[in-house]
C-alpha positions in Angstrom: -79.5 -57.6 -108.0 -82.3 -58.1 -105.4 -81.4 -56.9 -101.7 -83.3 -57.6 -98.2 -83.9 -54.9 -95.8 -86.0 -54.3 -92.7 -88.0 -51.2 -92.0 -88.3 -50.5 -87.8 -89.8 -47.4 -86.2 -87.9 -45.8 -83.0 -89.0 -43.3 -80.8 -92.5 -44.8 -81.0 -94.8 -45.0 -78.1 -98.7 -47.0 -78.7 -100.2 -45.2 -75.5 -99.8 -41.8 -77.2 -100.6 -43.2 -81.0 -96.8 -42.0 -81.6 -95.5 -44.1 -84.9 -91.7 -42.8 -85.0 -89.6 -42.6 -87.6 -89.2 -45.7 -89.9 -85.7 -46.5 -91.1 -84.7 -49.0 -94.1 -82.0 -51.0 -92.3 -79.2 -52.9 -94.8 -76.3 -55.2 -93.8 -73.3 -56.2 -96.2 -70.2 -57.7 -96.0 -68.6 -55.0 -98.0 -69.9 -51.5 -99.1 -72.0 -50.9 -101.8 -70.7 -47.6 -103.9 -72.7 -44.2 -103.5 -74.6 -44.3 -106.0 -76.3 -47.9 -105.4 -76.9 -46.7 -101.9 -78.3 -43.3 -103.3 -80.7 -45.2 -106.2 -81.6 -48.1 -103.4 -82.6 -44.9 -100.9 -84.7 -43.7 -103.5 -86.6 -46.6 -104.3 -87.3 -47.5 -101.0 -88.5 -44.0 -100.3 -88.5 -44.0 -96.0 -86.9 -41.5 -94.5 -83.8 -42.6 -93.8 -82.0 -45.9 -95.1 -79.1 -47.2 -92.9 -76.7 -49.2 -94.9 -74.3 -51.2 -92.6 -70.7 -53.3 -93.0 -68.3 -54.4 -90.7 -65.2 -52.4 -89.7 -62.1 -54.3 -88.6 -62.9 -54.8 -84.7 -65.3 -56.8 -83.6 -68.5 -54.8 -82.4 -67.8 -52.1 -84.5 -69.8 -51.1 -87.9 -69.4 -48.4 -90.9 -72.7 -47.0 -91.3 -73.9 -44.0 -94.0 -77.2 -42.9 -94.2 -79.1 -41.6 -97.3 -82.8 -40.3 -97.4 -84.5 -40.0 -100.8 -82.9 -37.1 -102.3 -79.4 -37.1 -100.6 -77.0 -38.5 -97.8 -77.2 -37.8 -94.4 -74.7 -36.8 -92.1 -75.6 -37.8 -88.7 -79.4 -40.0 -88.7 -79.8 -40.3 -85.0 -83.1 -42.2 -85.8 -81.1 -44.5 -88.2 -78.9 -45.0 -85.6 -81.4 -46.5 -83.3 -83.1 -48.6 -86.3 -79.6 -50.2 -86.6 -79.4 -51.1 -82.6 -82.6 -53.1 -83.3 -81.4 -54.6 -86.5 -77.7 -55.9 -85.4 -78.8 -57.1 -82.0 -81.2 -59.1 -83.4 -79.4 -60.1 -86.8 -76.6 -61.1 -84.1 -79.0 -62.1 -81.2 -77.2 -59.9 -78.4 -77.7 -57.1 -76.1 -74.2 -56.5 -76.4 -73.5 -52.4 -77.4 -72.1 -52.0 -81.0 -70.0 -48.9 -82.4 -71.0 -47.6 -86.0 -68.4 -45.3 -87.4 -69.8 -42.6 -90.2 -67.7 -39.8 -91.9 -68.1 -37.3 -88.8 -67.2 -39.8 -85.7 -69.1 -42.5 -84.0 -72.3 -43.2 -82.7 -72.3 -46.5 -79.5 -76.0 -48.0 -79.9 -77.6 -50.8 -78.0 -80.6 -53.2 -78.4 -81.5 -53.7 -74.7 -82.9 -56.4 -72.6 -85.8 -54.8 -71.6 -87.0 -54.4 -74.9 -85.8 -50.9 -75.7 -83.1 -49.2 -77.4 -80.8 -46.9 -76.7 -78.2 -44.5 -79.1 -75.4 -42.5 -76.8 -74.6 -39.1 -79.2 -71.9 -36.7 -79.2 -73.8 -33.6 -77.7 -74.1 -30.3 -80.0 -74.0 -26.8 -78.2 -75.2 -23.4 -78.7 -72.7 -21.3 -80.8 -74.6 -18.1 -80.6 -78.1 -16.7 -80.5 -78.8 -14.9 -84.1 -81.4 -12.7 -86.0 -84.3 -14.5 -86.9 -83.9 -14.7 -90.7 -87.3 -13.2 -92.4 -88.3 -15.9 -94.3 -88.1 -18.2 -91.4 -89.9 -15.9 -89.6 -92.7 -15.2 -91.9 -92.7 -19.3 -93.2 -93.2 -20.2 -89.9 -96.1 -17.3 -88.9 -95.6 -18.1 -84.9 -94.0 -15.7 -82.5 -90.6 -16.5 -81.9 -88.8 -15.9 -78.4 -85.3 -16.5 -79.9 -83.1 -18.6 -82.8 -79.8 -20.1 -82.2 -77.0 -21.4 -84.2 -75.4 -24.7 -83.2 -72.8 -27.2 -85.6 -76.5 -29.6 -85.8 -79.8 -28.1 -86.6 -80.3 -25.2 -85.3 -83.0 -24.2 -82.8 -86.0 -22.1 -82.6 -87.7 -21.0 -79.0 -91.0 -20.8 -78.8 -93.3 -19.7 -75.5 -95.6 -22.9 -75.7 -96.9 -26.4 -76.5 -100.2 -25.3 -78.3 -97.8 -22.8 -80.8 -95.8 -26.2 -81.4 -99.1 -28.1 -82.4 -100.7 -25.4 -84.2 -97.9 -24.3 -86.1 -98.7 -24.9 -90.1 -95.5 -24.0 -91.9 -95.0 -22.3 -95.2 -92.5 -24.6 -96.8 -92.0 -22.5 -99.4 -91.6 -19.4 -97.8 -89.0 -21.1 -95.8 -86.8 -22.0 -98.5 -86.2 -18.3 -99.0 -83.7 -18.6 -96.4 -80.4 -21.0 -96.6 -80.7 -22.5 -93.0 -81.4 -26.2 -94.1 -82.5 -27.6 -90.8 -83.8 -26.5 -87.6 -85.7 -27.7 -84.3 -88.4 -25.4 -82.8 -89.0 -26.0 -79.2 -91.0 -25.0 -76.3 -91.4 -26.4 -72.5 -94.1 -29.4 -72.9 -97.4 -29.6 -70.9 -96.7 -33.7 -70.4 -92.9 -34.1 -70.8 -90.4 -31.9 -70.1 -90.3 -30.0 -73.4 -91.4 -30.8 -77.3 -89.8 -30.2 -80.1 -90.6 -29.9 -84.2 -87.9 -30.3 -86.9 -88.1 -29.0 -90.5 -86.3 -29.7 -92.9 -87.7 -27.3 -95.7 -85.0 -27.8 -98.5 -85.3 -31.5 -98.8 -87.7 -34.0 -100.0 -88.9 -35.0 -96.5 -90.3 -31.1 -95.1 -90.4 -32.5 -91.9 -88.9 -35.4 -90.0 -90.5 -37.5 -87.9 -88.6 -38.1 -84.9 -85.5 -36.7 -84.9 -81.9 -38.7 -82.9 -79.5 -35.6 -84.1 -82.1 -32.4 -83.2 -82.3 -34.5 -79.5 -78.6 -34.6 -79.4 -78.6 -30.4 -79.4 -82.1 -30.0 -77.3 -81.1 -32.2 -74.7 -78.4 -30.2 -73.7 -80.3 -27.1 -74.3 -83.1 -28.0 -72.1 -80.7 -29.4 -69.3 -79.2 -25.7 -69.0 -82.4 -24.3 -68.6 -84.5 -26.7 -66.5 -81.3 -27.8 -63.9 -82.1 -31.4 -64.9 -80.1 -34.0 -66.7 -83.1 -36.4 -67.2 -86.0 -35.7 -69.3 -89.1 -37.1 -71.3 -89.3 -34.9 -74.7 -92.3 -35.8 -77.4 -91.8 -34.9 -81.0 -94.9 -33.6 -82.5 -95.4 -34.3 -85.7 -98.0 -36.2 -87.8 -96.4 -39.5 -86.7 -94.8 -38.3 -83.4 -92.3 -39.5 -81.3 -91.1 -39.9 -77.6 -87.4 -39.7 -76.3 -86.5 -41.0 -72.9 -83.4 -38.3 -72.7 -80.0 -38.0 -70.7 -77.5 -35.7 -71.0 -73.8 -36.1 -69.6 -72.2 -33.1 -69.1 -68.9 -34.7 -67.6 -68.6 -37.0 -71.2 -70.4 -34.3 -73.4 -72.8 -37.2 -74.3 -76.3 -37.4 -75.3 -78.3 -40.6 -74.5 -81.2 -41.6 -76.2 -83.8 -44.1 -75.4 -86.9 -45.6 -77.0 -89.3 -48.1 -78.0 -89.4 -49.4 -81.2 -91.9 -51.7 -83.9 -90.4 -53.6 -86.7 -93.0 -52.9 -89.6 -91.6 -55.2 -92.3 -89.0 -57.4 -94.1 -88.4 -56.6 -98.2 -86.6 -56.5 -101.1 -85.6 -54.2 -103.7 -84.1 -54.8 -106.8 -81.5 -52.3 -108.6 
C-alpha cells in the first residue's frame, strides 16, 4: 500500500535561521490500526507524524500522533502541522477541532499566512527536589524544578546557560522523568525554553506546542503579562507568538510555518 503525506515545519521564523519542527501530516477516510501508524512513523522517521480522519461533525477531526519509537500523547507541534494541512487540503481559514485520547486541541490556518493551535493550559503541581541525575546530566546550575501533568520544568538564571547547556543524555536517563522544559527569562523575547526528551529516540525536540502550553502560563505568573514572544533554542530553533487566557485556562499558540515536501511511503 503506497500512502501520500506532507511534511510542514511550524514555529519557524527565516529572520532568525529558526527551521521548526517538521511534522509528517496524513489524512484518511477511516483509521489505519496502531501498528500501521506505528511502522508508517517509523519509516518516515520526522519527529512527529499526525495521522488524521474525520469525526462525526463537520469541522471536527480524530487525530493520534506517533514519533519513531512510540505514540504521542499531546504533539502541540503536530497540531499546528495539521492547521496547515486541513485548511489547505480544504482551502479554508475556517478553525477545525481534532479530538485525541486526552481531549481536544481547536487549530486554525489563518488569513494572514500564519497558524494558530489554542491548548488546554498545564499548571504547576508542586516544586520538587532536583533528581541527581538530572542534575549532574544536565551540569548547569539549576534555580528550581517543578512538576506539572505535561513536561515538567527546569529554571534556569539565564539565556547564555540555555545555549550553552550540552546535555549528558545518558546520564539523564538515570532518572525516570521522561520529559522536561528548562527555561530562563530571554535577552530578545520574553523568555526561552529547551525540551529534552532523554528516554526517547528524538533527545530533544525541536519546537515544542505541549512544553508552551505549561511555560506560557508559567511565565504569565511571573512576568504580569498574558502576551509573550518565547524562542526555542535548539539546533533547528523555533519562535512562539504566545497568549495565555486565564479566564478559559487556554493556551494560544501562533506561528509561521514552511511546507518542505509532498511523499510517499509504502508499508
Amino acid at each position: 500500500m503506497i500512502l501520500n503525506y506532507q511534511v510542514i515545519a511550524v514555529f519557524t521564523d527565516r529572520s532568525l535561521n529558526y527551521t521548526g519542527n517538521p511534522a509528517a501530516c496524513f489524512y484518511y477516510k477511516s483509521p489505519l490500526t496502531d501498528e500501521q501508524m506505528q511502522q508508517i512513523s517509523t519509516k518516515v522517521r520526522q519527529p512527529a507524524s499526525t495521522f488524521l480522519w474525520p469525526a462525526e461533525e463537520e469541522g471536527h477531526f480524530n487525530v493520534r500522533w506517533f514519533a519513531v519509537d512510540d505514540e504521542i500523547n499531546l504533539c502541540g507541534h503536530g497540531a499546528a502541522a495539521a492547521a496547515i494541512f486541513l485548511g489547505k487540503k480544504f482551502d479554508t481559514h475556517e478553525p477545525f477541532t481534532l479530538h485525541h485520547r486526552k481531549g481536544s486541541v481547536r487549530v486554525q490556518w489563518q488569513e494572514n499566512d500564519t497558524f494558530i493551535i489554542e491548548l488546554e493550559a498545564i499548571h504547576l503541581i508542586k516544586e520538587i527536589e532536583v533528581p541527581a541525575a538530572i542534575e549532574e546530566g544536565l551540569g548547569i546550575p539549576i534555580m528550581a524544578m517543578y512538576e506539572t501533568d505535561g513536561k515538567h520544568i527546569i529554571l534556569v538564571e539565564n539565556e547564555k546557560i540555555i545555549k550553552k547547556m550540552n546535555p549528558d543524555f545518558a546520564k539523564l536517563r538515570g532518572s525516570d522523568i521522561y520529559s522536561y522544559a528548562i527555561t530562563a527569562p530571554g535577552k530578545n523575547s520574553h523568555f526561552v525554553s529547551r525540551t529534552l526528551v532523554p528516554h526517547y529516540h528524538q533527545l530533544e525536540d525541536h519546537a515544542t506546542g505541549s512544553s508552551h502550553a505549561a511555560l506560557v502560563p508559567f511565565w504569565s505568573k511571573k512576568l504580569m503579562s498574558d502576551d509573550m514572544t518565547a524562542l526555542q533554542l535548539s539546533d533547528r530553533g523555533g519562535r512562539f507568538v504566545c497568549r495565555f487566557r486565564e479566564d478559559r485556562n487556554k493556551v494560544y499558540l501562533e506561528g509561521k510555518y514552511q511546507i518542505i515536501e509532498t511523499c510517499t511511503v509504502e508499508i
